[in-house]
TILO-651136 format. One record per residue (C-alpha): x, y, z; chain; residue number from 0. Coordinates in Angstrom, 1 decimal. Layout:
BEGIN
+--------+--------+--------+--------+-----+
:      X :      Y :      Z : chaine : num :
+--------+--------+--------+--------+-----+
:      X :      Y :      Z :      A : NUM :
...
+--------+--------+--------+--------+-----+
//
This chain:
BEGIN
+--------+--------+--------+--------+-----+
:      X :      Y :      Z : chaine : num :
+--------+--------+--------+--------+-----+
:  186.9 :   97.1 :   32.6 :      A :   0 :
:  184.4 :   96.7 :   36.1 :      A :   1 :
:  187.1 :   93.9 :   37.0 :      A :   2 :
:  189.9 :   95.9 :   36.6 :      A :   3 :
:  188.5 :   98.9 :   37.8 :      A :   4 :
:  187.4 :   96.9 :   40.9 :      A :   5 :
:  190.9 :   94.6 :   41.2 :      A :   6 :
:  193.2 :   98.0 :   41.0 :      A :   7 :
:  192.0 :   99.1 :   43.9 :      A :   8 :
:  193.5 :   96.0 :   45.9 :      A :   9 :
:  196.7 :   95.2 :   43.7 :      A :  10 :
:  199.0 :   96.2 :   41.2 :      A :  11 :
:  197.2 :   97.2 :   37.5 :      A :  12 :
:  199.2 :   94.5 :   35.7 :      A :  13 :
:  197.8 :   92.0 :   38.3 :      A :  14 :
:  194.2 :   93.4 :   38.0 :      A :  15 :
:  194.3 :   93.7 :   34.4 :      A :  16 :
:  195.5 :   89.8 :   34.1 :      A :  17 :
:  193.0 :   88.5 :   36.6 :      A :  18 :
:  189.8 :   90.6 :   35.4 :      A :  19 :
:  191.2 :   89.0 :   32.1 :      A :  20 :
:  190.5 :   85.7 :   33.2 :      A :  21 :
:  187.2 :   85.9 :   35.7 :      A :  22 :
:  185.3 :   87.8 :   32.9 :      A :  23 :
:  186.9 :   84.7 :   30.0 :      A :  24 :
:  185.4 :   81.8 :   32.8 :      A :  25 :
:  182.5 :   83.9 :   33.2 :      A :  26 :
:  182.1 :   84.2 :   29.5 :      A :  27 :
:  182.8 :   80.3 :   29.2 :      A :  28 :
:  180.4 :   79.4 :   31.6 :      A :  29 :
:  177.6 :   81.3 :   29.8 :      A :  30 :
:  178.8 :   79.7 :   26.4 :      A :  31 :
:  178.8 :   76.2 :   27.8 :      A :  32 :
:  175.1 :   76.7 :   29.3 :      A :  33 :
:  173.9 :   78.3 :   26.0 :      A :  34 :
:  175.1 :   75.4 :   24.2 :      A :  35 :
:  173.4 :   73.0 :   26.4 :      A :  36 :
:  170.2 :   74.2 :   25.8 :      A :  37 :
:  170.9 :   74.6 :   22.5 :      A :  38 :
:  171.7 :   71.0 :   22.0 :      A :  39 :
:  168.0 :   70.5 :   24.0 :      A :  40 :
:  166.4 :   72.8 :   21.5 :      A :  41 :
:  168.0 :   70.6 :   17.9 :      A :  42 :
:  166.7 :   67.3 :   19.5 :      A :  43 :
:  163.7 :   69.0 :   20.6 :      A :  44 :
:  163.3 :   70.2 :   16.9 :      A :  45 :
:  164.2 :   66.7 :   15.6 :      A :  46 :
:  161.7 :   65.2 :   17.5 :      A :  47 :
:  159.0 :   68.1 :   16.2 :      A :  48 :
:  159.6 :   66.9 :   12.5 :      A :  49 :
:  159.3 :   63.3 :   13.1 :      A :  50 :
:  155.7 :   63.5 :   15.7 :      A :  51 :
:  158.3 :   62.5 :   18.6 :      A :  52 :
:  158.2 :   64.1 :   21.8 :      A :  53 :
:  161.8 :   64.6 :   22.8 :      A :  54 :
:  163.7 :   64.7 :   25.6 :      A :  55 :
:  160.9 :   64.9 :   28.5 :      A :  56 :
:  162.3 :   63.0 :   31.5 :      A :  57 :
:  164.9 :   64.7 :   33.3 :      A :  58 :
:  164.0 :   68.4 :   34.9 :      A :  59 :
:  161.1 :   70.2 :   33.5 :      A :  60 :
:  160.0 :   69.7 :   29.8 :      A :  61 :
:  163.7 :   67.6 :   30.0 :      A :  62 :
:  165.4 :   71.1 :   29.9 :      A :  63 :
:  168.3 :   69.4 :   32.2 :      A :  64 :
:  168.8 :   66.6 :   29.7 :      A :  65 :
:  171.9 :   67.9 :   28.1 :      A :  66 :
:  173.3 :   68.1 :   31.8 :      A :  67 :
:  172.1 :   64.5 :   32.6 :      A :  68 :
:  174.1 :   64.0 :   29.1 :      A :  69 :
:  177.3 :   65.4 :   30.4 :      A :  70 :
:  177.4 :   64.1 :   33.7 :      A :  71 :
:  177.3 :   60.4 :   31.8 :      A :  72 :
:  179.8 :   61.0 :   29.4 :      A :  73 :
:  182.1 :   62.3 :   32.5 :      A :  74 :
:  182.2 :   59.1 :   34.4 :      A :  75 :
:  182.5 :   57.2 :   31.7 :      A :  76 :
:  185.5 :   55.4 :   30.7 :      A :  77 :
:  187.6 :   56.6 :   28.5 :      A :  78 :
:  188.7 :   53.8 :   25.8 :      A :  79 :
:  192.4 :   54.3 :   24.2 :      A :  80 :
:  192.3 :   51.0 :   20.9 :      A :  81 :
:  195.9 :   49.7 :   21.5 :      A :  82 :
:  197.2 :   50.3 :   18.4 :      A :  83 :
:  196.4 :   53.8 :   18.3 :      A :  84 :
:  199.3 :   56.7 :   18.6 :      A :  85 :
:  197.8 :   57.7 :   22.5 :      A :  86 :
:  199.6 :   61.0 :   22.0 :      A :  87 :
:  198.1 :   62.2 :   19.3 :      A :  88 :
:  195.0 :   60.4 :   19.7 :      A :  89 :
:  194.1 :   62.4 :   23.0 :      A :  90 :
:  195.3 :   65.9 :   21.7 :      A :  91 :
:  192.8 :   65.8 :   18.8 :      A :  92 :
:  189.7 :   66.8 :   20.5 :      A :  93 :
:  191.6 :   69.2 :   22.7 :      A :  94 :
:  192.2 :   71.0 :   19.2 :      A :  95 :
:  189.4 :   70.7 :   18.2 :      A :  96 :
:  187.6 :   72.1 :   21.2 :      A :  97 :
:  190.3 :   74.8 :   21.9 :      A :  98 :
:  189.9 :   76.5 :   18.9 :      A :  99 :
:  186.3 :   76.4 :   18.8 :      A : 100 :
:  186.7 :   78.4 :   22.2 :      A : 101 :
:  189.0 :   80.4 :   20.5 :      A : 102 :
:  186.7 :   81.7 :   17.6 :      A : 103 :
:  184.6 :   83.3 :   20.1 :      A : 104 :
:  186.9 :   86.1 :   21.6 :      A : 105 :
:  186.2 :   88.5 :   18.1 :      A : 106 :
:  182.3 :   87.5 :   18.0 :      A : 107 :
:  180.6 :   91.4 :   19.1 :      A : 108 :
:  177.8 :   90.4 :   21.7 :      A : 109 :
:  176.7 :   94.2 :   22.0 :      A : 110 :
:  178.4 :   97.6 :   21.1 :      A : 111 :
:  181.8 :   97.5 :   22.9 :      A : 112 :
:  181.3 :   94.1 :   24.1 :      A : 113 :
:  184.0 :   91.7 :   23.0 :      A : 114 :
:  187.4 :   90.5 :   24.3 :      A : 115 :
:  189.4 :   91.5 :   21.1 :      A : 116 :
:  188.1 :   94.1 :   19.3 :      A : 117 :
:  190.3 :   93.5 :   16.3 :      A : 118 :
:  190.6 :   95.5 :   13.0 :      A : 119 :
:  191.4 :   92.1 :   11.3 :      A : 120 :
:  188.4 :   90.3 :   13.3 :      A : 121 :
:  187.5 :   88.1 :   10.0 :      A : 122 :
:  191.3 :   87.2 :    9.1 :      A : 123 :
:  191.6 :   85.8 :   12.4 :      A : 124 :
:  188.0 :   84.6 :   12.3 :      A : 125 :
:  189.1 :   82.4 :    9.2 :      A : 126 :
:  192.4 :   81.3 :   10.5 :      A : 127 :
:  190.9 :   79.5 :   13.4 :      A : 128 :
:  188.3 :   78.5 :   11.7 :      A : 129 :
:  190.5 :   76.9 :    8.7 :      A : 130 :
:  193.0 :   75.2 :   12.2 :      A : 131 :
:  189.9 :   73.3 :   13.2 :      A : 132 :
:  190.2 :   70.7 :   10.7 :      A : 133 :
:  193.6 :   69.5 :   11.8 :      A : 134 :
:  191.7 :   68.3 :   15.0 :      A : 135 :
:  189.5 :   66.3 :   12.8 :      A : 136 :
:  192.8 :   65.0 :   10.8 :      A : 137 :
:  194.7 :   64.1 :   14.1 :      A : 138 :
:  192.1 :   62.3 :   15.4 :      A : 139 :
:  191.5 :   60.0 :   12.3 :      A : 140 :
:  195.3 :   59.1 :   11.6 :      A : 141 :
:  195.7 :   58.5 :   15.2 :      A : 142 :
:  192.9 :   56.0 :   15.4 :      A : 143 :
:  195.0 :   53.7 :   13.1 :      A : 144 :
:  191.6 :   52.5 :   11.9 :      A : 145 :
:  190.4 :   52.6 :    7.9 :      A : 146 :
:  187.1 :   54.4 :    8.5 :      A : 147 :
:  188.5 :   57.2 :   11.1 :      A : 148 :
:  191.3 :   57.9 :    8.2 :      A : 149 :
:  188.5 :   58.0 :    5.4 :      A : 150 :
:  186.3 :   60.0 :    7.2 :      A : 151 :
:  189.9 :   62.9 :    7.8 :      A : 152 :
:  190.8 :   62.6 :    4.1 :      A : 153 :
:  187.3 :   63.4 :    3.3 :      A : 154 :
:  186.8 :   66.2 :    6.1 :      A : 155 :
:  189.7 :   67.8 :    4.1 :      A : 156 :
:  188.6 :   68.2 :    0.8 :      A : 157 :
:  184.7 :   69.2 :    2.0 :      A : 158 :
:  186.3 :   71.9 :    4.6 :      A : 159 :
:  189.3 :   73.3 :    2.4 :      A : 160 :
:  186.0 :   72.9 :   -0.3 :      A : 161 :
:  183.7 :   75.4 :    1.4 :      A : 162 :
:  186.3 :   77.5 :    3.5 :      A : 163 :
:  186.8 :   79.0 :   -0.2 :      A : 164 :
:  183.6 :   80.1 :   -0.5 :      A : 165 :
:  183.0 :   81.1 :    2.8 :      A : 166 :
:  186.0 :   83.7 :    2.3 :      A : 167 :
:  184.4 :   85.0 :   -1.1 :      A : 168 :
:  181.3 :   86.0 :    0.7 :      A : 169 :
:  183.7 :   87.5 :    3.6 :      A : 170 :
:  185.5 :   89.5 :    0.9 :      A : 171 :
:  182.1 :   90.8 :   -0.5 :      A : 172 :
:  181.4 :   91.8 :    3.1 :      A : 173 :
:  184.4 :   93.9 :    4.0 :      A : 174 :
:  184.3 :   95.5 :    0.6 :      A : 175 :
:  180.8 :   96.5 :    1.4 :      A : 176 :
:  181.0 :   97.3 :    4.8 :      A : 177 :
:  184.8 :   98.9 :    4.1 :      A : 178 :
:  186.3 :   97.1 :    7.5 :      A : 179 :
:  187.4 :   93.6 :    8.6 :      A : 180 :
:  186.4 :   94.4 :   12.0 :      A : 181 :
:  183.5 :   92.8 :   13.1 :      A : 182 :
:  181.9 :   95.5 :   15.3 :      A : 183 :
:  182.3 :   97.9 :   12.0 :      A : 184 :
:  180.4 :   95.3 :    9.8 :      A : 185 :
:  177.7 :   95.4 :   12.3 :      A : 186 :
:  178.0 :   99.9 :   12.6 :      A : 187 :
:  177.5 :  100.1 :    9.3 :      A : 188 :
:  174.6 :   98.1 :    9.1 :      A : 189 :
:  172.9 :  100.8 :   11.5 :      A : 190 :
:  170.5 :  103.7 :   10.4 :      A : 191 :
:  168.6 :  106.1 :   12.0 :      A : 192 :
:  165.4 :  105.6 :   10.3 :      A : 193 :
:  162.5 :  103.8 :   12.1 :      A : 194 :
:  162.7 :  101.1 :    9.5 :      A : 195 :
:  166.4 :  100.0 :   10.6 :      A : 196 :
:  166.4 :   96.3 :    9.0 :      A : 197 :
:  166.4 :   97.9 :    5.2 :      A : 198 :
:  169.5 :   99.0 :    6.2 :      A : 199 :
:  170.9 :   95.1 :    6.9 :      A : 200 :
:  173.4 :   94.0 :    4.2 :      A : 201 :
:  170.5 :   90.8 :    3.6 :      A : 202 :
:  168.7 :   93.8 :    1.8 :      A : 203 :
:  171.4 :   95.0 :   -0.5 :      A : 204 :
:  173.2 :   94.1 :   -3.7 :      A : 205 :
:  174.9 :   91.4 :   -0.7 :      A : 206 :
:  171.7 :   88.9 :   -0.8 :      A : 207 :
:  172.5 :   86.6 :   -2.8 :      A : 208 :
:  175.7 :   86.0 :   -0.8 :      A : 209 :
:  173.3 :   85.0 :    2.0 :      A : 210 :
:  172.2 :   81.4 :    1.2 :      A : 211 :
:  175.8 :   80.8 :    0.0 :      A : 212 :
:  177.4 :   81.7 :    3.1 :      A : 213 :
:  174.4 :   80.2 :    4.9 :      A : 214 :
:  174.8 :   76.5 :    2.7 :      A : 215 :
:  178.8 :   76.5 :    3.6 :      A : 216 :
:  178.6 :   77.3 :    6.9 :      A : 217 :
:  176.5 :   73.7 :    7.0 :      A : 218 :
:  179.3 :   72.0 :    5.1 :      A : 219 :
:  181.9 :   73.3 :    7.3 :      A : 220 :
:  180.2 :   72.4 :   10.3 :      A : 221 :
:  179.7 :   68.6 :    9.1 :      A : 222 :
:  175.9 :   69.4 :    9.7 :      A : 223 :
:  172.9 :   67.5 :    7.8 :      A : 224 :
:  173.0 :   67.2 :    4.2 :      A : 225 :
:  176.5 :   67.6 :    4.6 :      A : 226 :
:  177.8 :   65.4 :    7.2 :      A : 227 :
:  179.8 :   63.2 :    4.7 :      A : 228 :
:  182.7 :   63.4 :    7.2 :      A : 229 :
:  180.7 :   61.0 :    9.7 :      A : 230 :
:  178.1 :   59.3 :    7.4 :      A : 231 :
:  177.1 :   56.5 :    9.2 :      A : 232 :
:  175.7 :   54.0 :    6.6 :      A : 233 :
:  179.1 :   54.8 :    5.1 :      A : 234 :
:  181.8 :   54.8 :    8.1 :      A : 235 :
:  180.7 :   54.2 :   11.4 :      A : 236 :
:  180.5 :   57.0 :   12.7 :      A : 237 :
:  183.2 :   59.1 :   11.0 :      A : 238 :
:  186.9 :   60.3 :   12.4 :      A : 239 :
:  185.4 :   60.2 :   16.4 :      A : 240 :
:  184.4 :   56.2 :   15.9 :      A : 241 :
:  187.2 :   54.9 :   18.0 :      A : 242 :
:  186.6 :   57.7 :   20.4 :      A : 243 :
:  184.2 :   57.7 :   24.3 :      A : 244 :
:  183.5 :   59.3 :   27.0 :      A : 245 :
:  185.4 :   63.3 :   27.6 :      A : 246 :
:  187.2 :   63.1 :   24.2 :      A : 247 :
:  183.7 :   62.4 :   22.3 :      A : 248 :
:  182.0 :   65.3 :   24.5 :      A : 249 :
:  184.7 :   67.6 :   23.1 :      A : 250 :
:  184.3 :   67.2 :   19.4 :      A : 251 :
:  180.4 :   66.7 :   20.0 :      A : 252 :
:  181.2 :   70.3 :   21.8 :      A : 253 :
:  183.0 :   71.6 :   19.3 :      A : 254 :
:  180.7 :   70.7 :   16.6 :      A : 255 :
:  177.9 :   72.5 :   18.3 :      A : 256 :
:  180.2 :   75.8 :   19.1 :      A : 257 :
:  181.2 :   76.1 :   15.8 :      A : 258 :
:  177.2 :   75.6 :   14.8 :      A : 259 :
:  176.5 :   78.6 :   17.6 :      A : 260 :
:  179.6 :   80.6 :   15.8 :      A : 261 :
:  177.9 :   80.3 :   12.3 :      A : 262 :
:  174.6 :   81.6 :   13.4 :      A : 263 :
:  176.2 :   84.4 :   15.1 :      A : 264 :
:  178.2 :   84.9 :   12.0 :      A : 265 :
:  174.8 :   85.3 :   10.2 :      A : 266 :
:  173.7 :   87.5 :   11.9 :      A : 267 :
:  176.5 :   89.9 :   12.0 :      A : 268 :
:  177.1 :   89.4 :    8.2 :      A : 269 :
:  173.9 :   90.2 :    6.9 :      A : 270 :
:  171.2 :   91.0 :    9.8 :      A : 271 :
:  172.4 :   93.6 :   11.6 :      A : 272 :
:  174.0 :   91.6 :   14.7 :      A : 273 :
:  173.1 :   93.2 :   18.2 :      A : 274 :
:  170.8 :   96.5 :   16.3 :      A : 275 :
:  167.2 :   96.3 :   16.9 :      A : 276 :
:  165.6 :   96.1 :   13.9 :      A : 277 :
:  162.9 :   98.4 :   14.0 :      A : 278 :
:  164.0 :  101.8 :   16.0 :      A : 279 :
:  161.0 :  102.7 :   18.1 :      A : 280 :
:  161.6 :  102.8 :   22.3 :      A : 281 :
:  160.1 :   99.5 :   23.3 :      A : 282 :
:  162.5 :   97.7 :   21.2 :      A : 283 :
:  165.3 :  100.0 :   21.3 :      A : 284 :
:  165.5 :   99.8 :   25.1 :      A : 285 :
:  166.2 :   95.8 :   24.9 :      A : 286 :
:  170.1 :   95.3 :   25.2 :      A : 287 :
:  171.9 :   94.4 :   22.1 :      A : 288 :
:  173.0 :   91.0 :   23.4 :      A : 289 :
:  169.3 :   90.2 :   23.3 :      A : 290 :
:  168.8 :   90.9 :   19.9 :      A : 291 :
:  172.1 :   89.1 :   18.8 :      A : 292 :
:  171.3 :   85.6 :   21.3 :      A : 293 :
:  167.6 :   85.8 :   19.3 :      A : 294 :
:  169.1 :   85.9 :   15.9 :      A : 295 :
:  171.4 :   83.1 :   17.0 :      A : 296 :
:  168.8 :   80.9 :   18.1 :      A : 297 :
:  166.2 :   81.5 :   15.2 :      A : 298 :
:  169.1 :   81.1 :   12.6 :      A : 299 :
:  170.1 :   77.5 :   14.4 :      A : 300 :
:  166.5 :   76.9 :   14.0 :      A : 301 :
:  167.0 :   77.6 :   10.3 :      A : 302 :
:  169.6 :   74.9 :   10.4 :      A : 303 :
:  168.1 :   72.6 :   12.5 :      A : 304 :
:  165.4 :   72.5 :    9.9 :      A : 305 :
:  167.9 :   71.4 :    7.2 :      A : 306 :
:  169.2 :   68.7 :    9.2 :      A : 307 :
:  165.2 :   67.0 :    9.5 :      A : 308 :
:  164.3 :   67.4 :    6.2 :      A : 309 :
:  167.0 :   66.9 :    3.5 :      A : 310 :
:  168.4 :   64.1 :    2.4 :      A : 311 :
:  172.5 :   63.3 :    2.7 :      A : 312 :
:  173.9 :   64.8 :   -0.7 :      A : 313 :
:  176.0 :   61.6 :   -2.3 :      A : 314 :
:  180.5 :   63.4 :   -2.3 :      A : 315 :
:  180.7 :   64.0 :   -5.2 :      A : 316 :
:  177.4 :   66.2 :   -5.4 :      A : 317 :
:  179.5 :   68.2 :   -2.3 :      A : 318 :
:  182.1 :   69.1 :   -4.3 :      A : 319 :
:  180.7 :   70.0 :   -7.0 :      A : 320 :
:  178.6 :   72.3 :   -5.4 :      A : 321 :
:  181.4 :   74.1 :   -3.7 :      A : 322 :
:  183.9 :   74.0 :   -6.5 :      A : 323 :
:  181.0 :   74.3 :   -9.7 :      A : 324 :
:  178.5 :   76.5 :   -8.3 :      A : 325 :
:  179.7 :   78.5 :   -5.1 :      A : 326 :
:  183.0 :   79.5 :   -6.1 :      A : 327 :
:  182.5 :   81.0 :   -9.7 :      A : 328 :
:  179.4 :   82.3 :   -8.1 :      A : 329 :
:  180.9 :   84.3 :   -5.0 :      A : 330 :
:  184.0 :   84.9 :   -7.6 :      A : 331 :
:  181.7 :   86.9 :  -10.0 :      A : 332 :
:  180.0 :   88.8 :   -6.9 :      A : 333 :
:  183.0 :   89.9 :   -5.8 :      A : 334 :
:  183.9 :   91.6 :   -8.6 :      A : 335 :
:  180.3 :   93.1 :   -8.7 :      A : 336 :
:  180.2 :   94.1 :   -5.5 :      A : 337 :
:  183.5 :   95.8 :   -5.9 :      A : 338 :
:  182.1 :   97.2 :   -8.9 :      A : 339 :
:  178.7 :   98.7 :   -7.1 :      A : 340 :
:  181.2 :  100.2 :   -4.3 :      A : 341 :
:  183.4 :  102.1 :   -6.6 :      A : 342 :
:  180.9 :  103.3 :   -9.5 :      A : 343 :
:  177.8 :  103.6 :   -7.4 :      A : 344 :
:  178.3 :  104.4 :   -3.6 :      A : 345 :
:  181.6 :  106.3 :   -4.1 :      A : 346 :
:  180.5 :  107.6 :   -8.0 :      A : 347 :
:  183.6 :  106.1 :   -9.3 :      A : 348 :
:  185.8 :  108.5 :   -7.5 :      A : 349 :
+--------+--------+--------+--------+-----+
//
């Protein structure tokens, strides 16, 4: 709105309204991009921690510039096309891939008021992109025209069909509790004016026990750490990107990592409040909302980055029967129990 308020004042309003549009998207990118970096800097970092390495160290202070070293590598690179692979197809894969994991981003609430489409159907759309991103993966191991790439796609489609199920379960108990599928809404009505403001989250509710559910899939449908049957390496090289260097690699290794950032955000909206302060007393009320949110984000990816060091890879057929044995009957039954608890209890059956 302070672009196009600014921009109107030189040009027509469908010209200011169109270009705002687009500086405050590629200003929004930029921050993304740089968040991610360091984010990438912070799971080796962690990595390391758990295994009495060091790190990255070397380049910049501490090695905080090592995920820009990183890029500027995989930019001159060469990038590698196998000749038997369909070039088409093969090069549009981790454009998908990383499109649509820029694309999830634009109904994410960073503060009260802040976000680029303040949707009533935020979660819908939320889980249609979401549930694209594995055609990217599917694309890229059929182009490859290689055994292991196509493997690694069939399997990245039964483990994210798998755990996309359950992940909408626990969204349904969400909007049922919260009475919205906009995101800003889940987070409002998470809000209270007492100075205790975190009882009021949805972790501290009759919603709980959707929390390490949700938190468990969201691993599975990143490809993360116990999960990452999609590119087990004992097992297939490397997975769907095997045939794949230089830019294209960045951009799945992006996309991976945004999609990571997206779930941690998604925590934290779901079930802890998302931009609200937790406690509402002044010196903590007066911090901005994106503050809160960006914290959240980086202690849940700190919760996931834990995973990754310490559990062992789970064998495929223990995947799926998690998702299909345990997680869907389970977030099946707590819909109908949270449904249950909204009607009879909060709304005394009316």
């Amino acid at each position: 709105m302070i672009f196009t308020h600014y921009f109107q004042q030189h040009m027509p309003y469908a010209w200011a309204w169109a270009l705002s549009q687009v500086l405050s998207i590629g200003i929004f990118l930029v921050c993304l991009l740089v968040m991610v970096a360091f984010i990438l800097l912070y799971d080796r970092k962690i990595f390391a921690a758990v295994q009495m390495r060091r790190g990255p160290n070397v380049v910049g202070v501490f090695g905080l510039l090592q995920s820009f070293a990183d890029l500027g590598k995989y930019l001159i690179k060469e990038v590698i096309i196998p000749a038997g692979a369909n070039k088409v197809i093969f090069i549009l894969a981790p454009l998908v891939s990383a499109t649509l994991a820029f694309a999830a981003w634009v109904v994410i609430p960073m503060d009260n008021h802040w976000v680029f489409a303040d949707i009533n159907v935020g979660i819908l759309y939320l889980f249609a992109v979401s549930s694209l991103g594995v055609y990217g993966i599917i694309m890229a191991g059929w182009a490859s025209n290689s055994k292991y790439p196509f493997l690694s796609a069939c399997r990245a489609a039964a483990q994210m069909v798998s755990y996309e199920v359950s992940i909408g379960f626990v969204l349904v108990t969400v909007l049922l509790f919260a009475g919205s599928l906009n995101l800003s809404d889940i987070v409002r009505a998470q809000q209270s004016a007492g100075a205790l403001a975190f009882l009021h989250w949805n972790v501290f509710s009759i919603l709980f026990p959707m929390l390490p559910i949700f938190f468990v899939s969201a691993i599975a449908e990143t490809n993360r750490p116990p999960f990452d049957l999609v590119e087990a390496e004992s097992e297939l090289v490397a997975g769907y990107f095997v045939e794949y260097s230089s830019t294209p690699f960045l951009l799945f290794y992006l996309a991976e990592f945004l999609n990571i950032c997206l779930m941690s955000a998604m925590v934290a909206i779901l079930f802890f409040g998302g931009w609200l302060s937790p406690i509402n007393i002044w010196p903590l009320t007066a911090i901005p909302g994106i503050v809160w949110l960006i914290l959240k984000l980086w202690f849940f990816f700190f919760c996931f980055a834990l995973v990754r060091a310490f559990v062992p890879r789970y064998r495929y057929d223990q995947l799926m029967r998690l998702g299909w044995k345990v997680f869907l009957p389970t977030t099946l039954l707590w819909v109908l129990v949270t449904a249950a608890w909204v009607v009879y209890v909060r709304h005394g059956g009316a």
